[in-house]
Each structure stands twice: as structure tokens, then as C-alpha cells.
Backbone and ligand atoms as CSV (ligand in chain L), in Angstrom:
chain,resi,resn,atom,element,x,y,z
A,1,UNK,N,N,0.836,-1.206,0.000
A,1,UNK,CA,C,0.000,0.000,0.000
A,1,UNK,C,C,0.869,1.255,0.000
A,2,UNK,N,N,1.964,1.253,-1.134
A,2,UNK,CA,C,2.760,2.424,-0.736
A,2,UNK,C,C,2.974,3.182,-2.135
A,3,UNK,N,N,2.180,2.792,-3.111
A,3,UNK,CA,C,2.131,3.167,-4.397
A,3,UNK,C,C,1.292,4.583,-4.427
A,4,UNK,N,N,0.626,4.857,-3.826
A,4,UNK,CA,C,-0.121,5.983,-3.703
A,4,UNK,C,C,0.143,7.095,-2.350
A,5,UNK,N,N,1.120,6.859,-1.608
A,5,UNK,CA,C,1.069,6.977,-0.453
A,5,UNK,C,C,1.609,8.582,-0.039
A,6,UNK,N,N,2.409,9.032,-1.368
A,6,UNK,CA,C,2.062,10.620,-1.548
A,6,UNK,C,C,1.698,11.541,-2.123
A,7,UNK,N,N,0.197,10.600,-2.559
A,7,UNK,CA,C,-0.724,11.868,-3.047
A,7,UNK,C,C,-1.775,11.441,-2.168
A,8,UNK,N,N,-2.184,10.655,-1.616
A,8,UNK,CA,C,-2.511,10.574,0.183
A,8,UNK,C,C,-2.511,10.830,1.149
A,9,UNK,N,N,-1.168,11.423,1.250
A,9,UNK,CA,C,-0.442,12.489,2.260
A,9,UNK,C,C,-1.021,14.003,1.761
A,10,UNK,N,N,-0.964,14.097,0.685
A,10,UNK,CA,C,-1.300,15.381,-0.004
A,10,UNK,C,C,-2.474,15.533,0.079
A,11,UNK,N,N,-3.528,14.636,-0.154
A,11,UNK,CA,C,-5.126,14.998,-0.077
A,11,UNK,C,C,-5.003,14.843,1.326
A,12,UNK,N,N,-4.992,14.581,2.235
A,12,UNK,CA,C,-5.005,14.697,4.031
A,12,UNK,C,C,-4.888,16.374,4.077
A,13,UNK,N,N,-3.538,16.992,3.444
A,13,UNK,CA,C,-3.185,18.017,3.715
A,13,UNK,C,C,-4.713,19.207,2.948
A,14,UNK,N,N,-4.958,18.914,1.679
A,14,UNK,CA,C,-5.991,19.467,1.082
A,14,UNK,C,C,-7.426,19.613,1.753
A,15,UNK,N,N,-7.747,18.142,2.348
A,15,UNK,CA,C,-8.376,18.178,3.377
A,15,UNK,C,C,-9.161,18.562,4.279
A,16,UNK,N,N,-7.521,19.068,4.771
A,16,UNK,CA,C,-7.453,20.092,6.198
A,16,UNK,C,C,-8.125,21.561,5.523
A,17,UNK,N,N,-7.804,21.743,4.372
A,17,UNK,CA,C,-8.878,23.120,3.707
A,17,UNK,C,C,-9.732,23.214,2.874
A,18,UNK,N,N,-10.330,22.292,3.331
A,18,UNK,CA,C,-11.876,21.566,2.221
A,18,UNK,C,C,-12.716,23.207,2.690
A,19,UNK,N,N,-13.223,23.252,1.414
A,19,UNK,CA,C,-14.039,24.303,1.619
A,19,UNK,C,C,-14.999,24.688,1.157
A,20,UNK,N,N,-15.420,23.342,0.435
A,20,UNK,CA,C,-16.068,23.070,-1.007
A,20,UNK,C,C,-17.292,21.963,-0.198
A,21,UNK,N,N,-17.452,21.411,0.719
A,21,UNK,CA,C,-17.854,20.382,1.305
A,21,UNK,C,C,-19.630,20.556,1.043
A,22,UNK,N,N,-20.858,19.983,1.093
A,22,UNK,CA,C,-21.557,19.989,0.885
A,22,UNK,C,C,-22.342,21.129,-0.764
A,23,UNK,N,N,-21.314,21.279,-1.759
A,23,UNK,CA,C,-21.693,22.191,-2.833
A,23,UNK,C,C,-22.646,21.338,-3.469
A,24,UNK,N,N,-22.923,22.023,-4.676
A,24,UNK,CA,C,-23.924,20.679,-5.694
A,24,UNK,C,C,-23.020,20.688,-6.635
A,25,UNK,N,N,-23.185,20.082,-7.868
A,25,UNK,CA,C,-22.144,19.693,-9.301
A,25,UNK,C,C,-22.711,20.596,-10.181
A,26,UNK,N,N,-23.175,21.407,-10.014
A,26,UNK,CA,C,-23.955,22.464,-11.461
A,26,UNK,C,C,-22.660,23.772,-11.859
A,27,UNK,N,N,-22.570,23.778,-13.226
A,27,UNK,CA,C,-21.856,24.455,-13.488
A,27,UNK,C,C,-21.941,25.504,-12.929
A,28,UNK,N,N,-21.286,26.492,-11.602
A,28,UNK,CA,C,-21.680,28.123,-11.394
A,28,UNK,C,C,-21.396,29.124,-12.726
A,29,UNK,N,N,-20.125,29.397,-13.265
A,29,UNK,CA,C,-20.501,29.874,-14.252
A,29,UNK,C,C,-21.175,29.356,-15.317
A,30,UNK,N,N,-21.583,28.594,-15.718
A,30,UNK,CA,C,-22.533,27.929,-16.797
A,30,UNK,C,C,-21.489,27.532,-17.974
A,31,UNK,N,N,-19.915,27.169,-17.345
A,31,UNK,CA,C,-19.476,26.703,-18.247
A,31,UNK,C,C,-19.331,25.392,-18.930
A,32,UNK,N,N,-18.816,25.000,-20.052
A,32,UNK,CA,C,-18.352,23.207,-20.168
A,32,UNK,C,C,-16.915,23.627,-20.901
A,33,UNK,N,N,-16.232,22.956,-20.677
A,33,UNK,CA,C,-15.035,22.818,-21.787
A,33,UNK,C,C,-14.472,21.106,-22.403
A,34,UNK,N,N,-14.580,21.095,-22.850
A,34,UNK,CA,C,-13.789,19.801,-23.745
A,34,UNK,C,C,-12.820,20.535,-24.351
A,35,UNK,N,N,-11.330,19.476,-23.752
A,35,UNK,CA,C,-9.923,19.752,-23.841
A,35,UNK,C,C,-9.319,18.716,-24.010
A,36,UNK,N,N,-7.701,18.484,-24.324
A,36,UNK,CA,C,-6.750,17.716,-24.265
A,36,UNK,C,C,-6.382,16.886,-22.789
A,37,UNK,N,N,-6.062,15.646,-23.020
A,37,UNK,CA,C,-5.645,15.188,-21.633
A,37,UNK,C,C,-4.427,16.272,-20.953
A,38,UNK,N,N,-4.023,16.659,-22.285
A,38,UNK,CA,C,-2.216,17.039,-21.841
A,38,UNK,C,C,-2.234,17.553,-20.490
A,39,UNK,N,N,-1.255,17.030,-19.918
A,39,UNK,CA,C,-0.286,18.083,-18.421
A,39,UNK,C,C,-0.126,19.762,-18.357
A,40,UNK,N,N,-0.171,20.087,-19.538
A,40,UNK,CA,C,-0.110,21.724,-19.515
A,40,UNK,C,C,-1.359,22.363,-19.861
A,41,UNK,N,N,-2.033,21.612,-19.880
A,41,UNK,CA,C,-3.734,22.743,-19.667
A,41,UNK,C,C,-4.268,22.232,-18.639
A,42,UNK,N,N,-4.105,23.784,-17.809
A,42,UNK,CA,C,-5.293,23.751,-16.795
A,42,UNK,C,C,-6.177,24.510,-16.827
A,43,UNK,N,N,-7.379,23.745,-17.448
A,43,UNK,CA,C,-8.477,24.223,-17.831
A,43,UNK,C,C,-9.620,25.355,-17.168
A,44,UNK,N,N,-9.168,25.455,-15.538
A,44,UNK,CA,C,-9.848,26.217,-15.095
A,44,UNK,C,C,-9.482,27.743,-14.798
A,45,UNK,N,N,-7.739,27.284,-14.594
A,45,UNK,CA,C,-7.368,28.864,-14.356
A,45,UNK,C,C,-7.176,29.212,-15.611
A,46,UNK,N,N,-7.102,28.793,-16.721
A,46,UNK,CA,C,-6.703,29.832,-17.934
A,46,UNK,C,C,-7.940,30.188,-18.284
A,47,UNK,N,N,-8.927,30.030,-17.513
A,47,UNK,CA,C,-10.395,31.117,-17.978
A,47,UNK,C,C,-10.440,32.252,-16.501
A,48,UNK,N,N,-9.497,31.998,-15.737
A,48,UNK,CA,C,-10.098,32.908,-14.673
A,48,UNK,C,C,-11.512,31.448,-13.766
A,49,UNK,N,N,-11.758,30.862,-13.734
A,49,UNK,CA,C,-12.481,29.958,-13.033
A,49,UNK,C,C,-11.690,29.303,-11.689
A,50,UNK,N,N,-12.538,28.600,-11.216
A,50,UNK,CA,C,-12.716,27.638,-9.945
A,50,UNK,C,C,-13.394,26.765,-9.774
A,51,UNK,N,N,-13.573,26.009,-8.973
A,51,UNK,CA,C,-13.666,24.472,-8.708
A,51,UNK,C,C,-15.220,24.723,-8.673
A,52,UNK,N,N,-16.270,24.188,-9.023
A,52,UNK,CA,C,-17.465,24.276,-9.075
A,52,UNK,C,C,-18.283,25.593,-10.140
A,53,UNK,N,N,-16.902,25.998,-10.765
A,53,UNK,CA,C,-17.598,26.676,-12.076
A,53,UNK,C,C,-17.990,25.960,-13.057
A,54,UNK,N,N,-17.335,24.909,-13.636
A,54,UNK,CA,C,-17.041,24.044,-15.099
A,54,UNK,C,C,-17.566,22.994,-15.059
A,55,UNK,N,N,-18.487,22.161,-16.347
A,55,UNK,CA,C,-17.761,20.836,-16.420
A,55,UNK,C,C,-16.947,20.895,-17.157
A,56,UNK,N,N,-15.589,20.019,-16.928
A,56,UNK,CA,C,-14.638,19.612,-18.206
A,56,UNK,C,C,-14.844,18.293,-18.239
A,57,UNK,N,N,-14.471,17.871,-19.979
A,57,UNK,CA,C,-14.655,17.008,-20.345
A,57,UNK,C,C,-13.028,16.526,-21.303
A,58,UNK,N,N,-11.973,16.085,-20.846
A,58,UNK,CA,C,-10.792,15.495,-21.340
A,58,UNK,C,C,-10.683,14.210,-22.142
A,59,UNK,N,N,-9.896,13.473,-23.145
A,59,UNK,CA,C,-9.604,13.314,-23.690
A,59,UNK,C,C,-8.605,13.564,-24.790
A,60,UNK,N,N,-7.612,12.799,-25.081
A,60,UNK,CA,C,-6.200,13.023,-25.927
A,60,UNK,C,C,-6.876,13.552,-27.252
A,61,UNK,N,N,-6.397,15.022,-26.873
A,61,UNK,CA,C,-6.750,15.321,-28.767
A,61,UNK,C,C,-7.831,16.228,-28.085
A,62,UNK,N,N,-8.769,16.380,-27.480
A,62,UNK,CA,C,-10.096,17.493,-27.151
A,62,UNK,C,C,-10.379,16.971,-27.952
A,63,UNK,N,N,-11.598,15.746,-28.462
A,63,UNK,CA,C,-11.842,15.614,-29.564
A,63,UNK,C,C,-13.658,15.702,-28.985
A,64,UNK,N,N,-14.679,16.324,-29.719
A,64,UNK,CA,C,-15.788,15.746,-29.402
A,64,UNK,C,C,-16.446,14.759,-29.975
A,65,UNK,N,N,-16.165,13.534,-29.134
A,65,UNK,CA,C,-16.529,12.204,-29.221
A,65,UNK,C,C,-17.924,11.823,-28.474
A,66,UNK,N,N,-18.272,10.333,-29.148
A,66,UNK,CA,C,-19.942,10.438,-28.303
A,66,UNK,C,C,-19.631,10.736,-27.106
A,67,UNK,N,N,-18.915,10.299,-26.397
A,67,UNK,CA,C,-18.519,10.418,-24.523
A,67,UNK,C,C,-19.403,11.690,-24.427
A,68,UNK,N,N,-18.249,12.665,-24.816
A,68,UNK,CA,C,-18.062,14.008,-25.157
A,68,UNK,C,C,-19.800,14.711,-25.184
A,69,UNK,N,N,-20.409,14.438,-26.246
A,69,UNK,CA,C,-21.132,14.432,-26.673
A,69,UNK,C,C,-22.799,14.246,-25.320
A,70,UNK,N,N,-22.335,13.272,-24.478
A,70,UNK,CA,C,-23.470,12.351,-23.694
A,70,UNK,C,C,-23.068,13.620,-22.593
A,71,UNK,N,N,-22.136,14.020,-22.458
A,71,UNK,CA,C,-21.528,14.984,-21.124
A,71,UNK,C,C,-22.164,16.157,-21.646
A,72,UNK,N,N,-21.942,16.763,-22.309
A,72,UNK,CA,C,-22.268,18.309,-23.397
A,72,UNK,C,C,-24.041,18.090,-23.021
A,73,UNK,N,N,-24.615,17.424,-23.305
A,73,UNK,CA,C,-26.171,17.200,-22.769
A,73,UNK,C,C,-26.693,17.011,-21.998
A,74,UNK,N,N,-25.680,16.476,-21.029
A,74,UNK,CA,C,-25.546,16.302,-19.227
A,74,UNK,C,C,-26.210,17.890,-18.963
A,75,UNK,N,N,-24.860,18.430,-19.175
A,75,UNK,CA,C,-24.145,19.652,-18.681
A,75,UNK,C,C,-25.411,20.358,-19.267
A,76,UNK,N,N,-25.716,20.703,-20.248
A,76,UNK,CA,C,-26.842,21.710,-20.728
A,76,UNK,C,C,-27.965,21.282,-19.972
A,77,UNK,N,N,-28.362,20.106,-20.142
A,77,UNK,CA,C,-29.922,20.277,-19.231
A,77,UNK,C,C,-30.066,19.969,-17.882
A,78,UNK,N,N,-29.030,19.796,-17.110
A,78,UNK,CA,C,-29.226,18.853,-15.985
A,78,UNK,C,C,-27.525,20.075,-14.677
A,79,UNK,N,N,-27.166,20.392,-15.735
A,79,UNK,CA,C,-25.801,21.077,-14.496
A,79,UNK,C,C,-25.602,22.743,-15.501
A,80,UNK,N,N,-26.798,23.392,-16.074
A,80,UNK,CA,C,-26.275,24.784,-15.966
A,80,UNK,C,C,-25.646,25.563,-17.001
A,81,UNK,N,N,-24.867,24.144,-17.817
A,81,UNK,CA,C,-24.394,24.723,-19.079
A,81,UNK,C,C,-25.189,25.671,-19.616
A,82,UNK,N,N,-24.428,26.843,-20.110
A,82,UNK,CA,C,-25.043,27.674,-21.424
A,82,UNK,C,C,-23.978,28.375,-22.826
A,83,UNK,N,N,-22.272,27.679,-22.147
A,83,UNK,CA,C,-21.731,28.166,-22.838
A,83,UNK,C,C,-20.199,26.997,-22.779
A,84,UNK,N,N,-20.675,26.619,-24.332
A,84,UNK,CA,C,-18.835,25.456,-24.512
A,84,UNK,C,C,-18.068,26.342,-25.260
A,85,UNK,N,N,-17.038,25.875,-24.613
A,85,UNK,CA,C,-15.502,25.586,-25.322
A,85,UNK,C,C,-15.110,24.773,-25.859
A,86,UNK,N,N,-14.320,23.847,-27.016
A,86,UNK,CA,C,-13.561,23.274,-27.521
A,86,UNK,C,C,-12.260,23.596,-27.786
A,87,UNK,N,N,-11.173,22.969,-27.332
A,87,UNK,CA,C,-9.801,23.550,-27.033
A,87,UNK,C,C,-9.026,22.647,-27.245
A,88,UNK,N,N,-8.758,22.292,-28.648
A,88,UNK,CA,C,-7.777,21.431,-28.967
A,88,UNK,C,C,-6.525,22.635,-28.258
A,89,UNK,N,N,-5.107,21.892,-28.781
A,89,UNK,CA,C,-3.685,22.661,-27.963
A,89,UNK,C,C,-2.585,22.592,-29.596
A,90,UNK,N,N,-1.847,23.925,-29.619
A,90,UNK,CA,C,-0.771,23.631,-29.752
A,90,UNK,C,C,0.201,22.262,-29.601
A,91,UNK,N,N,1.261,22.142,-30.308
A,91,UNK,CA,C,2.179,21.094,-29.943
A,91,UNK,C,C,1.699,19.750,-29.452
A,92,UNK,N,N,-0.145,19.027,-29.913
A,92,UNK,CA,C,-0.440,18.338,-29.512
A,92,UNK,C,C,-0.046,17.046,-30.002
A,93,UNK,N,N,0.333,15.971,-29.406
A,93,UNK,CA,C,1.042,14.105,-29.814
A,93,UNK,C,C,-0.194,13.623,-30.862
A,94,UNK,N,N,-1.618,14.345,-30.617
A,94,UNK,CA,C,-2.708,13.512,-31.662
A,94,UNK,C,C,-2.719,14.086,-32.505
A,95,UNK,N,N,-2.247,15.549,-32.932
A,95,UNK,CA,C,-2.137,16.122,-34.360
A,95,UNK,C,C,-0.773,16.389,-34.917
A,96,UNK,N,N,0.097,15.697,-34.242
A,96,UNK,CA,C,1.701,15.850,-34.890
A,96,UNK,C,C,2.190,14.600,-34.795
A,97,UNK,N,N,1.699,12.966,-34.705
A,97,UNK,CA,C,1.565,11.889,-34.713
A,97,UNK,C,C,0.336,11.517,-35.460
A,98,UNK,N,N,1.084,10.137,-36.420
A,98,UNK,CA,C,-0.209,9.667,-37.205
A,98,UNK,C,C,-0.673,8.868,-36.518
A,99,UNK,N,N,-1.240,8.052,-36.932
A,99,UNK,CA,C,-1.651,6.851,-35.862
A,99,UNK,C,C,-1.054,5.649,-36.968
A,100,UNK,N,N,-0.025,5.633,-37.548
A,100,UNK,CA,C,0.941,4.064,-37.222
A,100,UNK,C,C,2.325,4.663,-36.876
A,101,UNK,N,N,2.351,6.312,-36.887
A,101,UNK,CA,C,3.835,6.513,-35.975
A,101,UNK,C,C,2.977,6.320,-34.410
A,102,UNK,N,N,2.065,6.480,-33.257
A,102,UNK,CA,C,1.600,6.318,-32.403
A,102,UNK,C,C,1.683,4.655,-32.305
A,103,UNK,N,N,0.931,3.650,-32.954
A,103,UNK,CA,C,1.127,2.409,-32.901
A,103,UNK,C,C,2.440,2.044,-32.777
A,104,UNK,N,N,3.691,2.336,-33.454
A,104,UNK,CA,C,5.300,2.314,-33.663
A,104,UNK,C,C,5.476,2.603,-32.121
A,105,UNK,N,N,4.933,4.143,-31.657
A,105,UNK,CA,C,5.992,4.342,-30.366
A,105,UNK,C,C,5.296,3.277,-29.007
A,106,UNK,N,N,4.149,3.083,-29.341
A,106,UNK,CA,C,3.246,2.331,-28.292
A,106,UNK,C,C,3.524,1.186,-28.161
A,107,UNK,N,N,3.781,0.414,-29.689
A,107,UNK,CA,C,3.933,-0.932,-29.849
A,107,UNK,C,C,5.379,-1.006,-28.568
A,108,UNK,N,N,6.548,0.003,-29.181
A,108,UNK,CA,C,8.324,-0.215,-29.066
A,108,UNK,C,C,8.080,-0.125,-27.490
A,109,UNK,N,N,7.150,1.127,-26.462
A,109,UNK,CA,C,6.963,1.192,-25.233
A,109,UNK,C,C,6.420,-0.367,-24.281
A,110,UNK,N,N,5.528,-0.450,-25.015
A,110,UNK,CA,C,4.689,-1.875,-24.982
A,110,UNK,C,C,5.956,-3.441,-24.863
A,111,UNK,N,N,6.448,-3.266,-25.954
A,111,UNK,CA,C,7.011,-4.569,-26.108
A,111,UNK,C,C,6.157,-5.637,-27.044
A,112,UNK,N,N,5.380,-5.009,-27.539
A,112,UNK,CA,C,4.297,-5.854,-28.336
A,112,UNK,C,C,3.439,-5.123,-29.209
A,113,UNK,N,N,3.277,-6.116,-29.978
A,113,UNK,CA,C,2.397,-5.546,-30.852
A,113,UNK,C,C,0.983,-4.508,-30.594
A,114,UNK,N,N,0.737,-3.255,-31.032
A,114,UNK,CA,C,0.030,-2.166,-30.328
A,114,UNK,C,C,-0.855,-1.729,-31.744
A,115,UNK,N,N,-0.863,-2.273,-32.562
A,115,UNK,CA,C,-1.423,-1.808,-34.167
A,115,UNK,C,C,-2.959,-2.062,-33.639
A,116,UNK,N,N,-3.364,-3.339,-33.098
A,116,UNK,CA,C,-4.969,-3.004,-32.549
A,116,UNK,C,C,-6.073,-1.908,-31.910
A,117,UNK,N,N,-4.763,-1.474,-31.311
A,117,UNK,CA,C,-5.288,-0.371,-30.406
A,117,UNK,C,C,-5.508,1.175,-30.917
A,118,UNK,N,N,-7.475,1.449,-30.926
A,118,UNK,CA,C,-7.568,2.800,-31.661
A,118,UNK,C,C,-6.777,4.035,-31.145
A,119,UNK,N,N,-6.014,4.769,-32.515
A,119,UNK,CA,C,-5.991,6.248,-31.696
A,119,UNK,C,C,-6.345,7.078,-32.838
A,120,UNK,N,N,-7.322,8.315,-32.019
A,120,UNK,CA,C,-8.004,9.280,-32.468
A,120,UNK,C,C,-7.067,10.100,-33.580
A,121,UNK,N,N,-6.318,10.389,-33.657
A,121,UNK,CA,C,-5.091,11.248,-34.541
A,121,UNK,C,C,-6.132,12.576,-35.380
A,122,UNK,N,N,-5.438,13.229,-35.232
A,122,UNK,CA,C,-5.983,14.692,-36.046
A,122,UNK,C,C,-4.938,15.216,-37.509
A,123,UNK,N,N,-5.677,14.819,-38.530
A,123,UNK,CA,C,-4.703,15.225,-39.508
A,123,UNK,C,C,-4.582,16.552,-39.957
A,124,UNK,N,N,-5.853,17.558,-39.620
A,124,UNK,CA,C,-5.765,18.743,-39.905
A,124,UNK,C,C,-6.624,19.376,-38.690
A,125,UNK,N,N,-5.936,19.882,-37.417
A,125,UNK,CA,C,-6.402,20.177,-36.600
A,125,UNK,C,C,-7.270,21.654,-36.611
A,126,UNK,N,N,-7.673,22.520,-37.006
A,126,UNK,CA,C,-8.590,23.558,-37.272
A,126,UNK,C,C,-9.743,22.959,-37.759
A,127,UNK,N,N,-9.469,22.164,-39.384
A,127,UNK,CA,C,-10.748,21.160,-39.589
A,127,UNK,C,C,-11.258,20.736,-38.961
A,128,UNK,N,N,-10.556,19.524,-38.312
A,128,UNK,CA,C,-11.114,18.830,-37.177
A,128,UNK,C,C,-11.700,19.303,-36.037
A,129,UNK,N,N,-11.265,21.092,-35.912
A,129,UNK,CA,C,-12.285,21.880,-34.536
A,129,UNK,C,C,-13.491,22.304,-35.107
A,130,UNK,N,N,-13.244,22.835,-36.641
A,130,UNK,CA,C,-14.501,22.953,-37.051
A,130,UNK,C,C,-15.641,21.824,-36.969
A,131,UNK,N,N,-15.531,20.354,-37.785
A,131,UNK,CA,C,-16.225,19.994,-37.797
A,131,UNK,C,C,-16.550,19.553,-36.466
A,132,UNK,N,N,-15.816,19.020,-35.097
A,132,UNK,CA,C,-16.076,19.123,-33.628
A,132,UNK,C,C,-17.213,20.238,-32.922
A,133,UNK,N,N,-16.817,21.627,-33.499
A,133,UNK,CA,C,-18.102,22.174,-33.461
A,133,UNK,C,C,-19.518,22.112,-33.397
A,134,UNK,N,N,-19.230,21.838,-34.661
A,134,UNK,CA,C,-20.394,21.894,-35.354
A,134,UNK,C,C,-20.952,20.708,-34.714
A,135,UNK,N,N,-20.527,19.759,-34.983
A,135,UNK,CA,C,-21.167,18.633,-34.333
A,135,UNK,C,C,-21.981,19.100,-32.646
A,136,UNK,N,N,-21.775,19.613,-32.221
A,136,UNK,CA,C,-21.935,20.081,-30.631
A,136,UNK,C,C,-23.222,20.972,-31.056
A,137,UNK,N,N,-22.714,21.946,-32.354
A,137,UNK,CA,C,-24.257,23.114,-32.229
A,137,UNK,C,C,-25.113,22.022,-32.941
A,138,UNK,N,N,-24.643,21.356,-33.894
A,138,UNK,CA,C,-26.016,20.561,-34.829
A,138,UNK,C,C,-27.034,19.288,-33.554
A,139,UNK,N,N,-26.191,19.208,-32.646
A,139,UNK,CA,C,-26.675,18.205,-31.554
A,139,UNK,C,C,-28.519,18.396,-31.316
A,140,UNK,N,N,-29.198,17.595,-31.633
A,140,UNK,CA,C,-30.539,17.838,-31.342
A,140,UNK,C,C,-31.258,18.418,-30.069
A,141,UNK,N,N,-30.035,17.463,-29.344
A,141,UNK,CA,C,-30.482,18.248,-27.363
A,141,UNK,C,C,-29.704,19.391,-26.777
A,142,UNK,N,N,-28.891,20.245,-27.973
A,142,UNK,CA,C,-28.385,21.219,-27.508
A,142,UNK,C,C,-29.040,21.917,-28.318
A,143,UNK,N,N,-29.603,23.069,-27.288
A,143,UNK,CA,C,-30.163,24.512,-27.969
A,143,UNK,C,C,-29.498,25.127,-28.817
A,144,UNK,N,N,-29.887,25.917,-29.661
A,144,UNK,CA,C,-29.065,27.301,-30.198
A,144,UNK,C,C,-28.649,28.229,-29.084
A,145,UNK,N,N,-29.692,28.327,-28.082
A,145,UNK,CA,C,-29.303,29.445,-26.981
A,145,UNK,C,C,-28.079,28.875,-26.947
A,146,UNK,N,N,-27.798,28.240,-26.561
A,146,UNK,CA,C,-26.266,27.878,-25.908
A,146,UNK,C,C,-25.286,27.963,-26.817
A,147,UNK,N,N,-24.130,28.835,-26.381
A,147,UNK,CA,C,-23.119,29.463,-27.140
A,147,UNK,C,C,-22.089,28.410,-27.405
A,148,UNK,N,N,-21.605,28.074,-28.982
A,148,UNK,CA,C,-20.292,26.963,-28.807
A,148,UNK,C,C,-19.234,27.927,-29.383
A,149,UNK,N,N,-17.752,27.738,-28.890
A,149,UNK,CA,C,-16.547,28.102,-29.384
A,149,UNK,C,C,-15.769,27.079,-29.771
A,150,UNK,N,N,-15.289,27.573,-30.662
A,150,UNK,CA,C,-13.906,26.211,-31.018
A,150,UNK,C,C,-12.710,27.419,-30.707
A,151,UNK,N,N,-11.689,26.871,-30.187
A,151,UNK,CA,C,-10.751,27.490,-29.811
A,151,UNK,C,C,-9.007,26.915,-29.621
A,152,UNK,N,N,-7.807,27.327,-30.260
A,152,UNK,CA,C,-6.942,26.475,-29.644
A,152,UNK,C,C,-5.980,27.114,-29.052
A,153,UNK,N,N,-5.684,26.149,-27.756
A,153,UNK,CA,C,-4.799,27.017,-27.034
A,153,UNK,C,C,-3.289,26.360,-27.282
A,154,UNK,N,N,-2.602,27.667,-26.690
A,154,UNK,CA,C,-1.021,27.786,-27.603
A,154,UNK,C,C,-0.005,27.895,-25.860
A,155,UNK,N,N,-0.024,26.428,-26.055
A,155,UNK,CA,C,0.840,25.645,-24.324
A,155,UNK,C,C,1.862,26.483,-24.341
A,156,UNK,N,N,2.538,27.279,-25.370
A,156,UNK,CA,C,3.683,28.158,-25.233
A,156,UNK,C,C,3.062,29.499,-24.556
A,157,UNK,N,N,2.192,30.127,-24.707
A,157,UNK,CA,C,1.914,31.393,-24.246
A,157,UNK,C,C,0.962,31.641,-23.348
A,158,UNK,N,N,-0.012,30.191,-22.985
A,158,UNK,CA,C,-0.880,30.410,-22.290
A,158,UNK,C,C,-2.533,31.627,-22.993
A,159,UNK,N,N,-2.449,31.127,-24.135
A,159,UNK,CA,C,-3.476,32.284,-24.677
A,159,UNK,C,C,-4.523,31.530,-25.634
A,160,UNK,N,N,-5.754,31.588,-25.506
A,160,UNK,CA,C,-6.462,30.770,-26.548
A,160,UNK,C,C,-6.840,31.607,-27.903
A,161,UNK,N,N,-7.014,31.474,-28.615
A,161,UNK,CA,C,-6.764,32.285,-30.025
A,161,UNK,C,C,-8.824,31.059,-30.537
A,162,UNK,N,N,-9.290,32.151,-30.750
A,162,UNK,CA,C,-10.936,31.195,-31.250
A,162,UNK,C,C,-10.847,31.580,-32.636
A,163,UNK,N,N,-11.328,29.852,-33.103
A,163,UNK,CA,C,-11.354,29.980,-34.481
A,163,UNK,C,C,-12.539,29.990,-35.127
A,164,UNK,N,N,-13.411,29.117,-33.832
A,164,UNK,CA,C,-15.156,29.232,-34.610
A,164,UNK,C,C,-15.739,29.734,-33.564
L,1,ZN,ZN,ZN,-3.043,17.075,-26.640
């Protein structure tokens, strides 16, 4: 039991300044974002947000996938949503990797054969936010009221630049 045992120590310490304790899950600002798994977006402070403003919705690539998709309809009728983001990233591994250089580095990490295993890959990442978009406004259970952005953020500067 010692595999986890300091980020255990760390939530004890977090804990001690829970401050969040009895809230509900509804977006306060009425946001959603779908983003990149990556380590360098943190999705809440680069809007100015906090813990019970957002849903986010992650995945390698920000791609809006059904997941994606089942959450985005969550979030609108049931937690507050009235306004998405889509935020693919700069310098991202799913749009500067194909998917048989991804299979290659997965397989060589692996030790085995890895060609079975799907990956999402983005061959033209703006396209791919457009049509991600769109997919989100054309959604039958998402209103028009509700505002969508496609947007990508640039892990070098910390700045999102919107394209739709
Ligand atoms: Zn990424």
C-alpha cells in the first residue's frame, strides 16, 4: 500500500482546507469545456475559473466524441451549461503523430504488438475543430441558446486564439 502513499499524504493536507464540502455539481458559471488530456492545460485557471464553475470534459486530442457528446447534454440540461468551449492545444502528440507513428511508439513502449489499439489522430487540426463544433451546435439536445466556441490554445503562451 505504498504506491499511492504521496498523493494521500497530499489529499489529508488538502483536506485540512476543504471548503467546497456539501456544494452541488452544477456548473456556477454555466461553463463546459472539452480539452486535451495534456499536463499543460489547466483548464480552469486559464479562464479565470474555480472548482465548481465548469464541467470539463478530457480526452487526448479534445476531440468531441460520443462520450463528449453524452456529457455536453448532461451539462446543458441537468448542471447549468449555457456556454462550450472546444480547445484542442498547440504542440499536440494527436495532431503531430499519425496513428501508425503512435502504434510504432506504443507498440516499441509496450514490447508488443500495439497496431490493434484505436488512436483518435488529427490530420488537420482547425478542420477537425470545425467539424467538432459543429457537431456540438447541430446536436438535437443542444439549444441554439447555448453558445459553442472552437478554440486552440497555444501551451507556449498560455493564450487561446478562437477559431469558430
Ligand atoms: Zn493534446
Amino acid at each position: 500500500m505504498t504506491d499511492f502513499d504521496d498523493l494521500l499524504a497530499a489529499n489529508r493536507t488538502y483536506a485540512e482546507q476543504f471548503a467546497i464540502g456539501g456544494f452541488d455539481g452544477i456548473a456556477h458559471a454555466g461553463v463546459a469545456i472539452v480539452t486535451c488530456m495534456d499536463s499543460r492545460i489547466d483548464p480552469l485557471n486559464m479562464l479565470g475559473l474555480s472548482a465548481g464553475d465548469a464541467k470539463i470534459f478530457r480526452n487526448p486530442g479534445g476531440r468531441v466524441t460520443d462520450a463528449a457528446l453524452e456529457a455536453l447534454v448532461l451539462g446543458v440540461h441537468l448542471l447549468n451549461v449555457n456556454r462550450i468551449l472546444v480547445v484542442p492545444h498547440t504542440r499536440c502528440a494527436m495532431a503531430s503523430n499519425s496513428e501508425a507513428e503512435l502504434h510504432e511508439r506504443v507498440g516499441q513502449s509496450a514490447g508488443q504488438d500495439a497496431s490493434w489499439q484505436r488512436f483518435n489522430v488529427v490530420e488537420d487540426q482547425v478542420a477537425a475543430l470545425e467539424e467538432d463544433v459543429h457537431r456540438v451546435r447541430a446536436h438535437p439536445l443542444i439549444p441554439a441558446s447555448v453558445r459553442v466556441g472552437g478554440f486552440v490554445y497555444d501551451v507556449d503562451t498560455g493564450l487561446l486564439d478562437q477559431k469558430y
